[in-house]
CHARMM internal coordinates of N, CA and C (Angstrom, degrees):
IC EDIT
DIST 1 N 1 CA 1.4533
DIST 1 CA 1 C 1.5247
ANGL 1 N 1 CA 1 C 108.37
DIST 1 C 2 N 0.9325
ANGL 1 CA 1 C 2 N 124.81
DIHE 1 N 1 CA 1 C 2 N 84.96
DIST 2 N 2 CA 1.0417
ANGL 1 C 2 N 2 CA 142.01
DIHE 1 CA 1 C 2 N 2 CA 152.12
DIST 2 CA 2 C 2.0511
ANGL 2 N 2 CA 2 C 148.94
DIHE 1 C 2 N 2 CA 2 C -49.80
DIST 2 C 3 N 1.5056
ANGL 2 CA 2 C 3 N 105.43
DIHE 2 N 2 CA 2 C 3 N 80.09
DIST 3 N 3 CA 1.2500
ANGL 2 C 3 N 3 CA 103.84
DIHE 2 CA 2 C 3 N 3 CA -150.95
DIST 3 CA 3 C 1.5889
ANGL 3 N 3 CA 3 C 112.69
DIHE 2 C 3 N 3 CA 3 C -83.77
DIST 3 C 4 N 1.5987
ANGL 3 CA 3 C 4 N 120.13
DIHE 3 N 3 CA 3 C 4 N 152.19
DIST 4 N 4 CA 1.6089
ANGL 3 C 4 N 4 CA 113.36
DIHE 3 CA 3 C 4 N 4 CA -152.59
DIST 4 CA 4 C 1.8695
ANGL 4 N 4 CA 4 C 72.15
DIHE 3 C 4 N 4 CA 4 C -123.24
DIST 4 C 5 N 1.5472
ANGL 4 CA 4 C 5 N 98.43
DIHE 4 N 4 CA 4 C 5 N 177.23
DIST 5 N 5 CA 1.3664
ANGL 4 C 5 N 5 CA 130.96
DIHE 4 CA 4 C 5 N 5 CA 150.46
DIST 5 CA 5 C 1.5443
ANGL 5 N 5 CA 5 C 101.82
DIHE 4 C 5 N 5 CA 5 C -52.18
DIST 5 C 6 N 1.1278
ANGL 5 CA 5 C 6 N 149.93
DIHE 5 N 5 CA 5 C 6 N -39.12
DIST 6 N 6 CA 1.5227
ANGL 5 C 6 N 6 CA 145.70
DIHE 5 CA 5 C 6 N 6 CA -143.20
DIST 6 CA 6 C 1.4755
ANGL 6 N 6 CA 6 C 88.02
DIHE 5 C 6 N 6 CA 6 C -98.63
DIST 6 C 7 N 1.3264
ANGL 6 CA 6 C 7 N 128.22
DIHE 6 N 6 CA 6 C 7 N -27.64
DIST 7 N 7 CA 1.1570
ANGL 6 C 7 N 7 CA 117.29
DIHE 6 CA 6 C 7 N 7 CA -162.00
DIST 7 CA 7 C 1.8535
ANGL 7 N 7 CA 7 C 116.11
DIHE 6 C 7 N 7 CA 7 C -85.37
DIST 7 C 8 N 1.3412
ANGL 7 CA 7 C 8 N 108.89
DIHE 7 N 7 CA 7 C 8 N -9.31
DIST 8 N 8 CA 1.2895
ANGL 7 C 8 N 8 CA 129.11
DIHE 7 CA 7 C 8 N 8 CA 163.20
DIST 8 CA 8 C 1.1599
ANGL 8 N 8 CA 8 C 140.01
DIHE 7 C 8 N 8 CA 8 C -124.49
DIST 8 C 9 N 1.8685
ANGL 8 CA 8 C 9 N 111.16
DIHE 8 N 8 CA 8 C 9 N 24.21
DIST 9 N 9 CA 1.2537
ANGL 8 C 9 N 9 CA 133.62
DIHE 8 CA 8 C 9 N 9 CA -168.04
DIST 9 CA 9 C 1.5556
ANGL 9 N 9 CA 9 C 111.77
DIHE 8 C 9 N 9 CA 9 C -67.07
DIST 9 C 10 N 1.3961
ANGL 9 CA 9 C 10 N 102.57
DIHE 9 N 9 CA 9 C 10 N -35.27
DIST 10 N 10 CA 1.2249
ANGL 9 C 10 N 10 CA 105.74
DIHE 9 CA 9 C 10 N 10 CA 165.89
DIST 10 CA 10 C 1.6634
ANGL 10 N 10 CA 10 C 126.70
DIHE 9 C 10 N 10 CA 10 C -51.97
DIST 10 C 11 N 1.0367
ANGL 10 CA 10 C 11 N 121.49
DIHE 10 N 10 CA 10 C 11 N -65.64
DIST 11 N 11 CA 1.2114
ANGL 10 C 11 N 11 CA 136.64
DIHE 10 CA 10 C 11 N 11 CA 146.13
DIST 11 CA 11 C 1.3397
ANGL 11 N 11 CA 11 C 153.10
DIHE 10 C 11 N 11 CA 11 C -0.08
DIST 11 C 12 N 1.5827
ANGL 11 CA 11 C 12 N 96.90
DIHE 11 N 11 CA 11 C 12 N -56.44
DIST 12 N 12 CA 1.3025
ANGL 11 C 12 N 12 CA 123.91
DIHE 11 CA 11 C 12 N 12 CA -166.64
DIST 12 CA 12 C 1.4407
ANGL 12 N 12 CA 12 C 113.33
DIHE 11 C 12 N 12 CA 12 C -67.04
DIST 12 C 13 N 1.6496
ANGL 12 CA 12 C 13 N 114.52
DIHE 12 N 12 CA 12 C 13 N -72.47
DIST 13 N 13 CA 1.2839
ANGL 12 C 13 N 13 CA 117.80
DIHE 12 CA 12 C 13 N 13 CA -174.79
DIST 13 CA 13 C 1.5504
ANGL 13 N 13 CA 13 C 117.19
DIHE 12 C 13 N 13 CA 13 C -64.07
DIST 13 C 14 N 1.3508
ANGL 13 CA 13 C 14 N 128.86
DIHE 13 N 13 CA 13 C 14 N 15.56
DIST 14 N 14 CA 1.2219
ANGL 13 C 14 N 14 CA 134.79
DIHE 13 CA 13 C 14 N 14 CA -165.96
DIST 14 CA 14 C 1.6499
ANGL 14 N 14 CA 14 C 116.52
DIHE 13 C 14 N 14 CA 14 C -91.47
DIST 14 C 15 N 1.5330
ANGL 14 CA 14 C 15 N 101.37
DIHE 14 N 14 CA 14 C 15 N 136.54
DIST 15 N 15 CA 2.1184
ANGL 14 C 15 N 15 CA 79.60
DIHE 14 CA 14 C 15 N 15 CA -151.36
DIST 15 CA 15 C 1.5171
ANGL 15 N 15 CA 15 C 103.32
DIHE 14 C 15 N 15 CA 15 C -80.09
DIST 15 C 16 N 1.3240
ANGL 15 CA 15 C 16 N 104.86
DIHE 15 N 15 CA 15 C 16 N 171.56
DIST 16 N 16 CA 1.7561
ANGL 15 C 16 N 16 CA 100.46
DIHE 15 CA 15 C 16 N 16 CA -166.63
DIST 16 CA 16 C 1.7116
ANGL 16 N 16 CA 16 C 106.27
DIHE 15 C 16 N 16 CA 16 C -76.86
DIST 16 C 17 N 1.3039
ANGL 16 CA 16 C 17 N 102.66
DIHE 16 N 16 CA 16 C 17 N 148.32
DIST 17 N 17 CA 1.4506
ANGL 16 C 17 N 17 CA 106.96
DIHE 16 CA 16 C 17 N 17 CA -167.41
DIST 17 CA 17 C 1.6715
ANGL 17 N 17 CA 17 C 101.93
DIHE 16 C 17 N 17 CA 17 C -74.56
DIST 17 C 18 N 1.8868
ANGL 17 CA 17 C 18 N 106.53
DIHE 17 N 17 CA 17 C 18 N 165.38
DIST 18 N 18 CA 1.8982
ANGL 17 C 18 N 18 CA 99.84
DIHE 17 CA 17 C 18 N 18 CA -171.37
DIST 18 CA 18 C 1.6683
ANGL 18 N 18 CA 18 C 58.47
DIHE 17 C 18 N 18 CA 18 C -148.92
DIST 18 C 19 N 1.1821
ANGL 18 CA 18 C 19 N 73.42
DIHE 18 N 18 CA 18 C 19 N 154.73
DIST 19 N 19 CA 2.1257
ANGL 18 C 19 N 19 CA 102.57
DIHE 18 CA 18 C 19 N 19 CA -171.43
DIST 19 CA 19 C 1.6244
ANGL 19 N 19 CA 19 C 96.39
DIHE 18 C 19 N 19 CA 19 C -113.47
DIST 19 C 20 N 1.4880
ANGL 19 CA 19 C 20 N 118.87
DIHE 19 N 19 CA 19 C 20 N 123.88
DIST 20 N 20 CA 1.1302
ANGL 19 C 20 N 20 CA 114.36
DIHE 19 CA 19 C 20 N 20 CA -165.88
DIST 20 CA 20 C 1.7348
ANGL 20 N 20 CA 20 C 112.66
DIHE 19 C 20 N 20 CA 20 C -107.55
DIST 20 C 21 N 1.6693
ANGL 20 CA 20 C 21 N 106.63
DIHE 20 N 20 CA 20 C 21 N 28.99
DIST 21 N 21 CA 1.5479
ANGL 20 C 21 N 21 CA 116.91
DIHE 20 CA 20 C 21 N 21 CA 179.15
DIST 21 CA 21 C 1.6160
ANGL 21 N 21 CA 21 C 83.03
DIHE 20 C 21 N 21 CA 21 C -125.19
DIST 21 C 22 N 1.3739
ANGL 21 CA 21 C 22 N 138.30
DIHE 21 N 21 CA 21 C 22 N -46.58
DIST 22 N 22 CA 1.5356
ANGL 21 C 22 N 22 CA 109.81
DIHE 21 CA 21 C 22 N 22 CA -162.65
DIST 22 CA 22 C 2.0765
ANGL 22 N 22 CA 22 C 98.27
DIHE 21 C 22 N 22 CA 22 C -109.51
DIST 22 C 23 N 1.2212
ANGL 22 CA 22 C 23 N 98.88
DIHE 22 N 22 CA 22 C 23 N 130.58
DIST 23 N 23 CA 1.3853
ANGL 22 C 23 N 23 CA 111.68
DIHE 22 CA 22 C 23 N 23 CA 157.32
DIST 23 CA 23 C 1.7382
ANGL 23 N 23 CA 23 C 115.42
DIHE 22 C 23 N 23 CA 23 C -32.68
DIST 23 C 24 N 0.7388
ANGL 23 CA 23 C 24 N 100.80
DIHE 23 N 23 CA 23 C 24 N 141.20
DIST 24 N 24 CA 1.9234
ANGL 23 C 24 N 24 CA 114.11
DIHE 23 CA 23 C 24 N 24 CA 157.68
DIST 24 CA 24 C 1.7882
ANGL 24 N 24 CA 24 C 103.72
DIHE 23 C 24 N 24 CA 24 C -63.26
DIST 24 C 25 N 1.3792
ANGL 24 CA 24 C 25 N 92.31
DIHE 24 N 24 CA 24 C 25 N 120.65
DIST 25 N 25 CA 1.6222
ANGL 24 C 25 N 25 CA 111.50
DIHE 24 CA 24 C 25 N 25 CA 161.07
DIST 25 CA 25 C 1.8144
ANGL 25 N 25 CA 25 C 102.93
DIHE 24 C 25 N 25 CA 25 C -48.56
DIST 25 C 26 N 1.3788
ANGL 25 CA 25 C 26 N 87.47
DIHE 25 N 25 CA 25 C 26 N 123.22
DIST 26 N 26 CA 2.2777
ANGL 25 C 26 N 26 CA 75.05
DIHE 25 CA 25 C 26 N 26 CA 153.49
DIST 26 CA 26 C 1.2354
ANGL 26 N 26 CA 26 C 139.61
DIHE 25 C 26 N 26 CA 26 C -88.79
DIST 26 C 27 N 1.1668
ANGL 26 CA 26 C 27 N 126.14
DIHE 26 N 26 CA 26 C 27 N 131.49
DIST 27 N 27 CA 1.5142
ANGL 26 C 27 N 27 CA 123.86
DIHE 26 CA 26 C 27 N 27 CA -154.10
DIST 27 CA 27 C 1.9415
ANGL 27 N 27 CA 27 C 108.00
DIHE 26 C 27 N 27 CA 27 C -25.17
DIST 27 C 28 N 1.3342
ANGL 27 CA 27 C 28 N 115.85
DIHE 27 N 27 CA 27 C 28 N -46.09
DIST 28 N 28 CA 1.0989
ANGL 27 C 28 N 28 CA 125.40
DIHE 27 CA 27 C 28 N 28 CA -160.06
DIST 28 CA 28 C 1.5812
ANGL 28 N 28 CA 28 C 114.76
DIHE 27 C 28 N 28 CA 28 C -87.41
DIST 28 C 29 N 0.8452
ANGL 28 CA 28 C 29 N 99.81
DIHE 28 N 28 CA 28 C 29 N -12.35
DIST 29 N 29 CA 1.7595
ANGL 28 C 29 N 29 CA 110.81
DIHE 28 CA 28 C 29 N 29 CA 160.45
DIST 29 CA 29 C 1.5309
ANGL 29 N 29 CA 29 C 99.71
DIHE 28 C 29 N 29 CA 29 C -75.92
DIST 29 C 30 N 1.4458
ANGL 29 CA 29 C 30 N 113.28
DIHE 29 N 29 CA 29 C 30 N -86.69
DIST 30 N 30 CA 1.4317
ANGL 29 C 30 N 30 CA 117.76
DIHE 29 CA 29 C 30 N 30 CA 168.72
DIST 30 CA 30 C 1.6327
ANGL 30 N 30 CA 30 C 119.93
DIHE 29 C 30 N 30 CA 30 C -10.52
DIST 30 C 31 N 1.3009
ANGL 30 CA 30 C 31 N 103.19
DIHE 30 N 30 CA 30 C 31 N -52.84
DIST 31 N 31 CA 1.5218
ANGL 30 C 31 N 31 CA 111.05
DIHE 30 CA 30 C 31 N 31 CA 172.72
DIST 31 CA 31 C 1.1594
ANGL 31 N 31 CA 31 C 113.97
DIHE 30 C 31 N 31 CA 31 C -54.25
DIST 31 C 32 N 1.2748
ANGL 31 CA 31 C 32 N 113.09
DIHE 31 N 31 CA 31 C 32 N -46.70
DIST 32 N 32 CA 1.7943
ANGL 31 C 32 N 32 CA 126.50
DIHE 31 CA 31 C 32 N 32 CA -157.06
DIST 32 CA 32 C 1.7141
ANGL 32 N 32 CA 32 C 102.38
DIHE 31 C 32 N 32 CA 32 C -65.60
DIST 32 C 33 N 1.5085
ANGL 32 CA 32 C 33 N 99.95
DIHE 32 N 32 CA 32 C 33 N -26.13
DIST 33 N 33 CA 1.3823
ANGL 32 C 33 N 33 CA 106.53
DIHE 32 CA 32 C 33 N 33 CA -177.37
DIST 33 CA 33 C 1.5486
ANGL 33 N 33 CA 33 C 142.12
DIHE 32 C 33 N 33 CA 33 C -64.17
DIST 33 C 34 N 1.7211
ANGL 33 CA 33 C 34 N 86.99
DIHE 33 N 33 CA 33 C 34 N -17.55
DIST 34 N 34 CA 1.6539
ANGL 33 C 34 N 34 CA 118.27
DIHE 33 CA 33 C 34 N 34 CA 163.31
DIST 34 CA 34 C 1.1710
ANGL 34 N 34 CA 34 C 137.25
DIHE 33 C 34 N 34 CA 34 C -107.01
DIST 34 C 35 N 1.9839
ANGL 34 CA 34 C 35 N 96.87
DIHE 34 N 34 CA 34 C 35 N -7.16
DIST 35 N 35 CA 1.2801
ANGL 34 C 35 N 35 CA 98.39
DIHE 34 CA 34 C 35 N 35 CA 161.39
DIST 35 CA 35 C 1.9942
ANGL 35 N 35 CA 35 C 144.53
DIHE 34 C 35 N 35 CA 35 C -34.55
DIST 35 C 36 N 1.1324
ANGL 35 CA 35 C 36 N 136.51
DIHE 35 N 35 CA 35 C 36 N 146.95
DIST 36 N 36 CA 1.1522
ANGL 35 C 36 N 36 CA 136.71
DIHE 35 CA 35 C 36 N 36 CA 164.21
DIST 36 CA 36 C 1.5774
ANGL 36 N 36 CA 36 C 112.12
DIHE 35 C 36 N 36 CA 36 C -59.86
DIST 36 C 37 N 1.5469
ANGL 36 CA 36 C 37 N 107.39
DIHE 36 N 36 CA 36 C 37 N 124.34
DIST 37 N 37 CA 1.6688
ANGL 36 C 37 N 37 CA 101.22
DIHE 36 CA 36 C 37 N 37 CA -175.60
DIST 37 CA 37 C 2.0694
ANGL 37 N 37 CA 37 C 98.54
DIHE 36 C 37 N 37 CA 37 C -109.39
DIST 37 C 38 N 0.7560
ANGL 37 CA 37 C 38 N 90.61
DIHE 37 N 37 CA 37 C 38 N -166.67
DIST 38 N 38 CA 1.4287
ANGL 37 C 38 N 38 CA 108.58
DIHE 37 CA 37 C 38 N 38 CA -179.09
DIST 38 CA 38 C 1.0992
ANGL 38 N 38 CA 38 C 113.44
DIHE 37 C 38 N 38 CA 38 C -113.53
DIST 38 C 39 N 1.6185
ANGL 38 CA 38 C 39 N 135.69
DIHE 38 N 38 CA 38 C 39 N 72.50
DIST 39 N 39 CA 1.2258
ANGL 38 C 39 N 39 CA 135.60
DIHE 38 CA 38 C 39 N 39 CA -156.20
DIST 39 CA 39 C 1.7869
ANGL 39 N 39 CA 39 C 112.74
DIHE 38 C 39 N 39 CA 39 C -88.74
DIST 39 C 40 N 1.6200
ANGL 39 CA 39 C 40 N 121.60
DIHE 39 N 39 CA 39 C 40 N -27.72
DIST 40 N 40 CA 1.0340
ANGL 39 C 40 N 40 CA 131.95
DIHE 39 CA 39 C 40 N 40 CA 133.37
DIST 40 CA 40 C 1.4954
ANGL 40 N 40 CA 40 C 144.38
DIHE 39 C 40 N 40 CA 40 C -53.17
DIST 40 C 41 N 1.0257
ANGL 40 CA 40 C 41 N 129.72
DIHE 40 N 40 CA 40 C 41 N 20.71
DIST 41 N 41 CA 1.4724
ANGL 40 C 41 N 41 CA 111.67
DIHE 40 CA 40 C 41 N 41 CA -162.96
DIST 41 CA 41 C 0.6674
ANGL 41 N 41 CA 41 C 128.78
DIHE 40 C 41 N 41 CA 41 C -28.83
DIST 41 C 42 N 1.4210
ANGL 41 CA 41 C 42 N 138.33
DIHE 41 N 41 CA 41 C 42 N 166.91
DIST 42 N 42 CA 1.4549
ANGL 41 C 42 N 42 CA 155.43
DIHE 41 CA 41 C 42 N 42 CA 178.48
DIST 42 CA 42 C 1.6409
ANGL 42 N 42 CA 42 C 95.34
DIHE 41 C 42 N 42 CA 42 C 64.23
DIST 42 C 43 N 1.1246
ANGL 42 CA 42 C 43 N 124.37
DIHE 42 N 42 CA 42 C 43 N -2.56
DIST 43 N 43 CA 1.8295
ANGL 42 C 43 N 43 CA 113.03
DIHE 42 CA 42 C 43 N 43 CA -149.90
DIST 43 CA 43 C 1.8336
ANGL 43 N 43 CA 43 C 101.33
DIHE 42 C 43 N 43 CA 43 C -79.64
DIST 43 C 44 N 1.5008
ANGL 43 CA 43 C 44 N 106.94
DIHE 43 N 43 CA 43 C 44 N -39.78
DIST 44 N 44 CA 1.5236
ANGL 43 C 44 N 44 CA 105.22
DIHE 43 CA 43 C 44 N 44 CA -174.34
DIST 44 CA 44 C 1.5897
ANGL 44 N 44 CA 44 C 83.29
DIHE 43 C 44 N 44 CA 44 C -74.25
DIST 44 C 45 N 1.1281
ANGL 44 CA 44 C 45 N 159.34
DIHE 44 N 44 CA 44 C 45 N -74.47
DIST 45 N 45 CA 1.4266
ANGL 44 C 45 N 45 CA 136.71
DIHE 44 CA 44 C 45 N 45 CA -151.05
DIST 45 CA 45 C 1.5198
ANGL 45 N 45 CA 45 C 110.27
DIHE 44 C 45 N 45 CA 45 C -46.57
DIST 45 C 46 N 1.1315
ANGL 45 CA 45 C 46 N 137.85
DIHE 45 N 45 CA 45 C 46 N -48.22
DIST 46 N 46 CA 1.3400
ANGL 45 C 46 N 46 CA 161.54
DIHE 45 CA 45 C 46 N 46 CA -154.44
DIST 46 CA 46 C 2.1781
ANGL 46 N 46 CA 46 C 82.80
DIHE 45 C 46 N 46 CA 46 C -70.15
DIST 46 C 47 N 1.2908
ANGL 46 CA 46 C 47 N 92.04
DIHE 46 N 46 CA 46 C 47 N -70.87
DIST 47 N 47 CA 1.8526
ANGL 46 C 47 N 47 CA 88.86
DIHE 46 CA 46 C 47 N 47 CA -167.02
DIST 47 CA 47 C 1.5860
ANGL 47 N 47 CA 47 C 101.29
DIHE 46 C 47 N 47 CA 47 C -48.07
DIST 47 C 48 N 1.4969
ANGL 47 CA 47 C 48 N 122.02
DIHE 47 N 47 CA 47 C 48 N -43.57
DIST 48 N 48 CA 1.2012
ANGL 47 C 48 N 48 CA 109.51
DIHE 47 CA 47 C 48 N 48 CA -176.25
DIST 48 CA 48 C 1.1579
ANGL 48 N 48 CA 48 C 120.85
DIHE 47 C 48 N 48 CA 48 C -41.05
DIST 48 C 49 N 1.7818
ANGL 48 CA 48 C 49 N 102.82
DIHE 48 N 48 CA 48 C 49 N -58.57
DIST 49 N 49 CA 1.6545
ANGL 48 C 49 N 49 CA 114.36
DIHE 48 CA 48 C 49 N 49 CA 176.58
DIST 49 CA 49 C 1.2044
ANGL 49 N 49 CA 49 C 119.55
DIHE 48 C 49 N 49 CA 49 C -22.36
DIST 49 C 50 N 1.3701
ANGL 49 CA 49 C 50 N 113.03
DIHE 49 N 49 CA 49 C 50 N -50.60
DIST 50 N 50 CA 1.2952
ANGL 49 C 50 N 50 CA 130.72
DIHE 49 CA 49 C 50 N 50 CA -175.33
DIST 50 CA 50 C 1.2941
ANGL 50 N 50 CA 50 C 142.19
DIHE 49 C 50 N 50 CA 50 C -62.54
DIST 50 C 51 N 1.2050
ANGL 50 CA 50 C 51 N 87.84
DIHE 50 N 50 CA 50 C 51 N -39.95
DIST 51 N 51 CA 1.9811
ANGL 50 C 51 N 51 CA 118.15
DIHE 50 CA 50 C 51 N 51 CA 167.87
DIST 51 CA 51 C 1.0952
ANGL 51 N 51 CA 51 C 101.34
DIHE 50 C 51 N 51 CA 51 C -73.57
DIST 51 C 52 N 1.4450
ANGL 51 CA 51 C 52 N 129.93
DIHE 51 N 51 CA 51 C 52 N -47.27
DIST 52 N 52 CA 1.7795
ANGL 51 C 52 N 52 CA 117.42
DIHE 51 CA 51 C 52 N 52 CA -170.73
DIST 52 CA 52 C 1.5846
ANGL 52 N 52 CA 52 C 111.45
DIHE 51 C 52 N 52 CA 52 C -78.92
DIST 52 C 53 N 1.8510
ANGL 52 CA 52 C 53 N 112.48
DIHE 52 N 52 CA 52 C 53 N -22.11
DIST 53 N 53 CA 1.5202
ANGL 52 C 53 N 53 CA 95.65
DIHE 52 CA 52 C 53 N 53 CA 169.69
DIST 53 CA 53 C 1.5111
ANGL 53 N 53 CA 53 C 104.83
DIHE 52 C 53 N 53 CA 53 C -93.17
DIST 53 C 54 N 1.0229
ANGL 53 CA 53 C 54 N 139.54
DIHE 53 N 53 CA 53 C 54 N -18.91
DIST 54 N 54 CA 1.4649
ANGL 53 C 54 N 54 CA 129.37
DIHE 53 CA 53 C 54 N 54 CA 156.98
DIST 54 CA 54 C 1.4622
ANGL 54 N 54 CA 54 C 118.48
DIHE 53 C 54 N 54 CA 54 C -38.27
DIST 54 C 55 N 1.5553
ANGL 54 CA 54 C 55 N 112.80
DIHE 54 N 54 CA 54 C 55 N -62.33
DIST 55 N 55 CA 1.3609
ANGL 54 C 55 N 55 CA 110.64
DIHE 54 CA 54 C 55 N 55 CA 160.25
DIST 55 CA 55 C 1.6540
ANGL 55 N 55 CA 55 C 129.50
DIHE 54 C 55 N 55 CA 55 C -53.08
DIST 55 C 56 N 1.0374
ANGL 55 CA 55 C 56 N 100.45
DIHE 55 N 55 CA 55 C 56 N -40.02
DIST 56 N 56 CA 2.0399
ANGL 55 C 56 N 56 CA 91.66
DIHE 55 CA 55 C 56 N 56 CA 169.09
DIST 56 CA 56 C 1.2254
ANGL 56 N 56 CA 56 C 98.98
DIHE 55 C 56 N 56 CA 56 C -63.34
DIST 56 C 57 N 1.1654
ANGL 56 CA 56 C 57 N 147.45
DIHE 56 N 56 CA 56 C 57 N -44.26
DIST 57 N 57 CA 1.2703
ANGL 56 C 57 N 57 CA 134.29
DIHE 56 CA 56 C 57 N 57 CA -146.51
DIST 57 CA 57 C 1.7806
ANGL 57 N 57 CA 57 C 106.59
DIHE 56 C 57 N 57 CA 57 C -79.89
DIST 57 C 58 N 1.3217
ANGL 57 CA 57 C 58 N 89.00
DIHE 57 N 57 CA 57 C 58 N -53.50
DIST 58 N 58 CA 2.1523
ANGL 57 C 58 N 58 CA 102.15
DIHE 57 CA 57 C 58 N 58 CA 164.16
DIST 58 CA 58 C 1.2495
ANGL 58 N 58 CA 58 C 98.53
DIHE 57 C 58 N 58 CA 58 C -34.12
DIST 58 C 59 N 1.6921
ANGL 58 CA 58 C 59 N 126.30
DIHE 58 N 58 CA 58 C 59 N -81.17
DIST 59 N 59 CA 1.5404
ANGL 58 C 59 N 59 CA 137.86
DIHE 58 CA 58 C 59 N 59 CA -155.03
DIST 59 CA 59 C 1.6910
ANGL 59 N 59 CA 59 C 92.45
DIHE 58 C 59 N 59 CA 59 C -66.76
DIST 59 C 60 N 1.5247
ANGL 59 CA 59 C 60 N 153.86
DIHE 59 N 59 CA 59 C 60 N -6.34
DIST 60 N 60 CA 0.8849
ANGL 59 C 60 N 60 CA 140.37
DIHE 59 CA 59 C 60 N 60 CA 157.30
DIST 60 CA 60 C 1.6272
ANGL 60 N 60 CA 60 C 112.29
DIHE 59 C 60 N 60 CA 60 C -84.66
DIST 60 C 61 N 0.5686
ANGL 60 CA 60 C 61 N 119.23
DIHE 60 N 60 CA 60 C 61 N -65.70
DIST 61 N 61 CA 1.5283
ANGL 60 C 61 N 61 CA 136.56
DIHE 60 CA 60 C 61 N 61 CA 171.45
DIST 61 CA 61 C 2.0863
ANGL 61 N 61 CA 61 C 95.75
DIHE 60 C 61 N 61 CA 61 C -26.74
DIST 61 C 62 N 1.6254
ANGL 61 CA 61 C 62 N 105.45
DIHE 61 N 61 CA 61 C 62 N -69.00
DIST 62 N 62 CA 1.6090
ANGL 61 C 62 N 62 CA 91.83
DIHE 61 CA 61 C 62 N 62 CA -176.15
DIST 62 CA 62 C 1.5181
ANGL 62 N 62 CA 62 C 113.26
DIHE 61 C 62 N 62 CA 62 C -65.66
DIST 62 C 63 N 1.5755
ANGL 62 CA 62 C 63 N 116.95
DIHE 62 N 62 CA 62 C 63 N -16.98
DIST 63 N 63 CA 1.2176
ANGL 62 C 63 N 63 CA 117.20
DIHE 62 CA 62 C 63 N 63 CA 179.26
DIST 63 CA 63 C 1.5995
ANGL 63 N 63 CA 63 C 108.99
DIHE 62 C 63 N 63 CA 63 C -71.77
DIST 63 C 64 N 1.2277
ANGL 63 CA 63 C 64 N 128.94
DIHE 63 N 63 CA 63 C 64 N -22.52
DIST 64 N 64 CA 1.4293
ANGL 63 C 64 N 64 CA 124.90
DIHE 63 CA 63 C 64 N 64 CA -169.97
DIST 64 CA 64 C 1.6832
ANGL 64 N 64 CA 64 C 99.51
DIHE 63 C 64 N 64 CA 64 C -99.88
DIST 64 C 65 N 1.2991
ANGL 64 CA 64 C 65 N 111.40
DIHE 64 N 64 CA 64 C 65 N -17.30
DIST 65 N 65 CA 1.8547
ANGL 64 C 65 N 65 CA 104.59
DIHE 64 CA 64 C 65 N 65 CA 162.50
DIST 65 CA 65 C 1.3061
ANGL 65 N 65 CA 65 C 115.30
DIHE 64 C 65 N 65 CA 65 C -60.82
DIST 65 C 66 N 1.3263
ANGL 65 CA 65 C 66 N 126.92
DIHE 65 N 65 CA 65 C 66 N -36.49
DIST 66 N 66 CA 1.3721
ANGL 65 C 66 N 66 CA 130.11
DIHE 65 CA 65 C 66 N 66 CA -137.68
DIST 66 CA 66 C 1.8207
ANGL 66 N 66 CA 66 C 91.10
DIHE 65 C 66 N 66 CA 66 C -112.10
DIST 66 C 67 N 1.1653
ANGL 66 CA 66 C 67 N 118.33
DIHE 66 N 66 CA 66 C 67 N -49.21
DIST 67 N 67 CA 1.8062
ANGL 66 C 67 N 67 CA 102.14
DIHE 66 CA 66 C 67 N 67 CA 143.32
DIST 67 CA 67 C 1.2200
ANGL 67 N 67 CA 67 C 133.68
DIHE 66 C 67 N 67 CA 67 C -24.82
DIST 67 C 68 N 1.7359
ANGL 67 CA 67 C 68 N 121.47
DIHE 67 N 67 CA 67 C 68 N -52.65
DIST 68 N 68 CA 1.3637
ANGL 67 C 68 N 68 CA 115.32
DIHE 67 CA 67 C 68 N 68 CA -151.14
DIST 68 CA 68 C 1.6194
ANGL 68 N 68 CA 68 C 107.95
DIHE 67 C 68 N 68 CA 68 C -88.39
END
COOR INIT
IC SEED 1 N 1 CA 1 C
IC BUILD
């Protein structure tokens, strides 16, 4: 099934509808709407945690080679 231009000719040139009870969104609301949320909380603090005792543990670890 195969759909053409003819099949929405009707349609097409028709100007876009404006709703005359609700205001226009502002771009930046609209935007806000796709924003990235934080669906984890706390979770990126938590990985940090993690990375910085991961890293002490590395910088201990080469520090106790370089002793022995």
């Amino acid at each position: 099934m195969t759909e053409s231009r003819q099949d929405y000719e009707d349609i097409v040139n028709l100007p876009h509808p404006v709703s005359k009870t609700h205001p226009r969104m502002p771009q930046a609301a609209r935007a806000a709407q796709f924003a990235p949320f934080a669906a984890l909380v706390g979770y990126g603090e938590a990985l940090k945690q993690v990375a910085q005792t991961k890293a002490r543990q590395v910088e201990e670890a080469e520090f106790a080679k370089i002793d022995e």
